[in-house]
N, C-alpha and C positions, 0 to 999 in steps of 0.2 A: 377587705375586712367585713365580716356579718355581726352585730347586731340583735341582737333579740332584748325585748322586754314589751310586756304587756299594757306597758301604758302609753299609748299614741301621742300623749304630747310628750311625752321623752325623747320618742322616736323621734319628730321633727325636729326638736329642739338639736341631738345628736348629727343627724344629718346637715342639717343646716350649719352646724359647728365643723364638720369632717369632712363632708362632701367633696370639698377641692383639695383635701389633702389624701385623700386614699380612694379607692373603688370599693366603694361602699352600697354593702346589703343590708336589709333590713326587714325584721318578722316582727310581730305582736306574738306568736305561738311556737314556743319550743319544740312540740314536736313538728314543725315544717324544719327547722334547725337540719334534721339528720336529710331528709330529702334534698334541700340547696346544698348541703355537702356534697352527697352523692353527684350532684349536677354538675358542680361549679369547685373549679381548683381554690379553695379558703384558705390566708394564709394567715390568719389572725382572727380567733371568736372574743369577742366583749358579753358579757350574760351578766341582767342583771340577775340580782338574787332571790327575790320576792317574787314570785308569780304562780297561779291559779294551776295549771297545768302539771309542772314541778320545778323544782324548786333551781337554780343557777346550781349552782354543788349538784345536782342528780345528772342535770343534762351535762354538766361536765366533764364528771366521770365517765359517762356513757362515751361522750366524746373523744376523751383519753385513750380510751379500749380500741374505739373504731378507726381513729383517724387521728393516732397520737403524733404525726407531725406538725399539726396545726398549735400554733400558738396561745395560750387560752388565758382568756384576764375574768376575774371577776368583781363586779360593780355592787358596792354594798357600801352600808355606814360604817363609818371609821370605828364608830365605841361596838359594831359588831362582831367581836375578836374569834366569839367559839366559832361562829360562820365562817368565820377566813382560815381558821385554824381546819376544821371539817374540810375545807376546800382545797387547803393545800396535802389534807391525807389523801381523799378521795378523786376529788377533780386534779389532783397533778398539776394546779396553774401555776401558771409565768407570773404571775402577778396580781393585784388587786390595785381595784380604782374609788377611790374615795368619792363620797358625796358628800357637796356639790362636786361636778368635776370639773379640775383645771386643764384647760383645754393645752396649752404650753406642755404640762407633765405627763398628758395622754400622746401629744403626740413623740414626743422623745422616746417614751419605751415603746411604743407600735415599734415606730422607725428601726430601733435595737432591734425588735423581734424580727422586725421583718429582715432584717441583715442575718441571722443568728438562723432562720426560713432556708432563705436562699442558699448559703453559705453549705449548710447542711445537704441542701438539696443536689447541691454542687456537688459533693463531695459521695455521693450516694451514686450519682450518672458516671461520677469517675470509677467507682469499684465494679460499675458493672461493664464500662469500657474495657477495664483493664484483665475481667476474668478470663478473656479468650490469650491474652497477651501472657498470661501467668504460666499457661504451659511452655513457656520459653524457658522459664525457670530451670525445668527440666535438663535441657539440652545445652546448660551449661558446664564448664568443669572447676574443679575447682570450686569456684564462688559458691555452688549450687549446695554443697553440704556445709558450708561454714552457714549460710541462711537459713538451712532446713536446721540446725542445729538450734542455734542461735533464738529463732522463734520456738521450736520448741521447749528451751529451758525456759525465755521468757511470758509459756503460758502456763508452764506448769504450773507454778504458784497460784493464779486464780482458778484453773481449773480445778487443782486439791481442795479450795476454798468451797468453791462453788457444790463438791461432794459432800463435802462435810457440813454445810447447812442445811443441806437436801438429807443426809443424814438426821439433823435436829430436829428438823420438819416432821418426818416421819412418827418421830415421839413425841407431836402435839404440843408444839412451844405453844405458848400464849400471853397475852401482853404485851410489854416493852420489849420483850426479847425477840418478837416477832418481827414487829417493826427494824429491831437492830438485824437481825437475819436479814429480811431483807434488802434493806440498806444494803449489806454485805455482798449482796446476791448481785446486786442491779450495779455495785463497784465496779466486781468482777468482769460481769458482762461487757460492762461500757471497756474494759483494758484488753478483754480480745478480740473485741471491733476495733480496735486501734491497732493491735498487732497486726489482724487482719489487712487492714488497709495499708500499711508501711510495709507488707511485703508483697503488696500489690505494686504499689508505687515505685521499689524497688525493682522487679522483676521487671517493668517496663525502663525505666534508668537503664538498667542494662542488656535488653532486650536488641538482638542485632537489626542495624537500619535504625533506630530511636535517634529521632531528629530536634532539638529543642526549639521550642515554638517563641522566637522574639517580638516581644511587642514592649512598649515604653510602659514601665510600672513606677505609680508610684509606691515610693518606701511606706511614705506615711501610710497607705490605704493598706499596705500589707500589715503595718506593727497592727490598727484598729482589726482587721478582719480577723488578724489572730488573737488580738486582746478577746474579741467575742465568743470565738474556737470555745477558749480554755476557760472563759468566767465563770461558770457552774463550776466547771470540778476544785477551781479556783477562791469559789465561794464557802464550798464545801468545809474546807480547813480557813475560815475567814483570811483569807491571804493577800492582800490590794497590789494589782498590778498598776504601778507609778510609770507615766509616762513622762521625760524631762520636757519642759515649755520650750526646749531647743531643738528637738525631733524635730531631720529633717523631710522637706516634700520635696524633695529631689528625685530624678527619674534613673531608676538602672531599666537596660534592657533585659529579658526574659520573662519565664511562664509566670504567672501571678500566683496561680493553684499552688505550685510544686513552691516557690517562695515565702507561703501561708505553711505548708504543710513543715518548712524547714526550721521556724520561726515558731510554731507550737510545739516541736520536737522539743526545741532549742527551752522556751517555756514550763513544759513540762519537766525536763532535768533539774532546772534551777526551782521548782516546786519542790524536789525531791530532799531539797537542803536551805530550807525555807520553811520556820519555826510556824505551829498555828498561829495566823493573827499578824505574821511576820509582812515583809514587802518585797518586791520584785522589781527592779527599777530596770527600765528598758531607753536607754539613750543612742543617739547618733552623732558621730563625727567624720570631718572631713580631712586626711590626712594627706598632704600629698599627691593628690587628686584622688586618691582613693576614698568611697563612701565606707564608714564601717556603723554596723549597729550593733552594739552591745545587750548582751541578757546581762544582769547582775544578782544572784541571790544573794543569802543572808549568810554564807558561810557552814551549815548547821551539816553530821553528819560529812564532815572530813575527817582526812589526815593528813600528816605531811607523805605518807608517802603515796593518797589517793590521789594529791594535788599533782606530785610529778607523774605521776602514773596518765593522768589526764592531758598536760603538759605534752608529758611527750606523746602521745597521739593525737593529739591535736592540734600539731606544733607548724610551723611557716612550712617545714620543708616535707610533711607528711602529703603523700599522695595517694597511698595505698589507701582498700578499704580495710577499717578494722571494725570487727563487731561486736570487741573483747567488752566496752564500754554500752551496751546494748544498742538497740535494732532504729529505735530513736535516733540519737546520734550517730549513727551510721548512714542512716538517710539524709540529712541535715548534711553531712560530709558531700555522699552524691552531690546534693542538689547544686549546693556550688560549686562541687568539681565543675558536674556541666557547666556552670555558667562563669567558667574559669574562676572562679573569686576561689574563697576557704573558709573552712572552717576552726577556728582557733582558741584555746582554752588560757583563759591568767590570770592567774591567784592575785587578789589585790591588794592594795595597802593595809586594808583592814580585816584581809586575812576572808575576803570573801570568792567566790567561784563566778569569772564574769567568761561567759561563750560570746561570740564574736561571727558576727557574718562578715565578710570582707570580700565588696566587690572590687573591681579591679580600674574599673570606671562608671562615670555618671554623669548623668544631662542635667544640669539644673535647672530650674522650673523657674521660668518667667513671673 
């Protein structure tokens, strides 16, 4: 984590406060900021806002542009709203940190960040593993055009989008609509780095020789990894993902990644029928020796006959792939094929759409 503010008893005070909780840098001068980037892998900036050089909001934004994986918080007075407002246009931050600081509340959202860092970072080593793997794609039969299909009907849609703001653009929006375009823009984008990657992920799933890599995972650390996945886009349409206080830490074996990536798939569907503002309740049970963990949405955008239609493909005794229900879910299916469990869909008592992981066994945790 780096650190900067101009005032030297901040800085000690800071240090002396964090020191043994992160690897911690520290400047009096903003512009050294961009040079220890360049030098040193940063996976979290704190900037306060006041300083002689320029200002927290300027070095942020700069920051943004250059080196927007890095996590960015900015340090200001609470009754400073336009500042934090400026900050979240232009600097893009993760967050703001009130004066005085609570040291307990600083270190919980580092901690978040730095999960939401790595996580991401993961997942960026994996698409590029997987690009040389992706021409298997090819030389497969069958499978290969239902996929190449399949993704292309589901990027059409933000791809059309993404035209037709660039359209707007051209004839000089300005104001709020620009902002809304944008928005629009960066939606898009974020949905075909997602398609992107589920058919990376896939094309190795079935890539001949693909061996699944077993290690003791636990549940709980996958439902949190993927609660963090999805909490922006999540945040987006104010939507609270509920975790039940009976979620278990029980151990399945297999990949942890590919059980993140199943469990955000799974996530994101039940987003898709889940009112703004609405909730997401993600529980686990244990049946029979079997672990299951449950998505539950809110019911919104059904039918009855989307409910059987779901139903039956994604019923006990489905084996096949099917993509008819998109590329999401279709992966989610893989990933517990491999790891023999399933994938399974049931309308509930109250008439809401609850998907189902279902391993087949589990090591319970000491």
């Amino acid at each position: 984590m780096l650190y900067v503010d101009d005032v030297l008893v901040n800085l000690k005070l800071f240090e002396a406060t964090f020191s043994n909780d992160f690897n911690l840098i520290v400047t009096e001068y903003p512009k050294e900021v961009l040079k220890i980037l360049e030098e040193k892998e940063v996976q979290v900036l704190v900037s306060d806002q006041r300083m002689p050089e320029m200002t927290g909001t300027e070095l942020l934004k700069i920051v943004a542009e250059k080196f927007p994986d890095i996590r960015r918080y900015l340090l200001t007075a609470f009754t400073d709203t336009e500042t934090v407002i400026e900050a979240v246009n232009k600097g893009r931050i993760h967050g703001y940190i009130k004066k005085p600081i609570q040291p307990d509340e600083i270190r919980q959202s580092i901690n978040s960040s730095l999960e939401v860092y790595h996580l991401r970072k993961k997942n960026r080593e994996m698409m590029e593993e997987l690009e040389n793997v992706n021409k298997e794609l090819l030389n497969m039969d069958g499978l290969k055009s239902e996929i190449i299909n399949s993704i292309s009907n589901e990027i059409s849609t933000p791809l059309n989008r993404i035209m037709g703001m660039l359209h707007l653009l051209k004839n000089k929006i300005e104001g709020d609509e620009l902002s809304d375009v944008v928005n629009i823009l960066d939606n898009s984008v974020f949905k075909l780095e997602q398609f992107s990657l589920l058919a990376k992920q896939i094309s190795v799933l079935k890539s001949p020789g693909f061996e699944l890599k077993q290690n003791k995972v636990s549940l709980k650390q996958v439902i949190q990894f993927s609660a963090i996945e999805t909490s922006e886009e999540l945040k987006e349409q104010e939507i609270t993902l509920k975790r039940e206080l009976n979620v278990s830490d029980d151990n399945v074996n297999g990949d942890s990644a590919l059980l993140v990536s199943c469990l955000v798939s799974m996530i994101q569907f039940a987003k898709e029928h889940t009112e703004e503002g609405g909730e997401i309740v993600i529980d686990t049970t244990v049946d029979e020796g079997r672990l299951t963990c449950c998505v539950e949405d809110q019911g919104i955008n059904y039918s009855d006959a989307l409910f059987d239609i779901l139903s039956s493909h994604f019923s006990h005794g489905e084996s096949a792939l099917n993509l008819n229900m998109g590329i999401g879910l279709a992966l989610s299916h893989m990933i517990m094929d491999t790891h023999d469990g399933m994938v399974i869909f049931e309308k509930s008592e109250k008439n809401r759409g609850c998907l189902k992981m279902i391993f087949p066994a589990f090591e319970q945790s000491s």
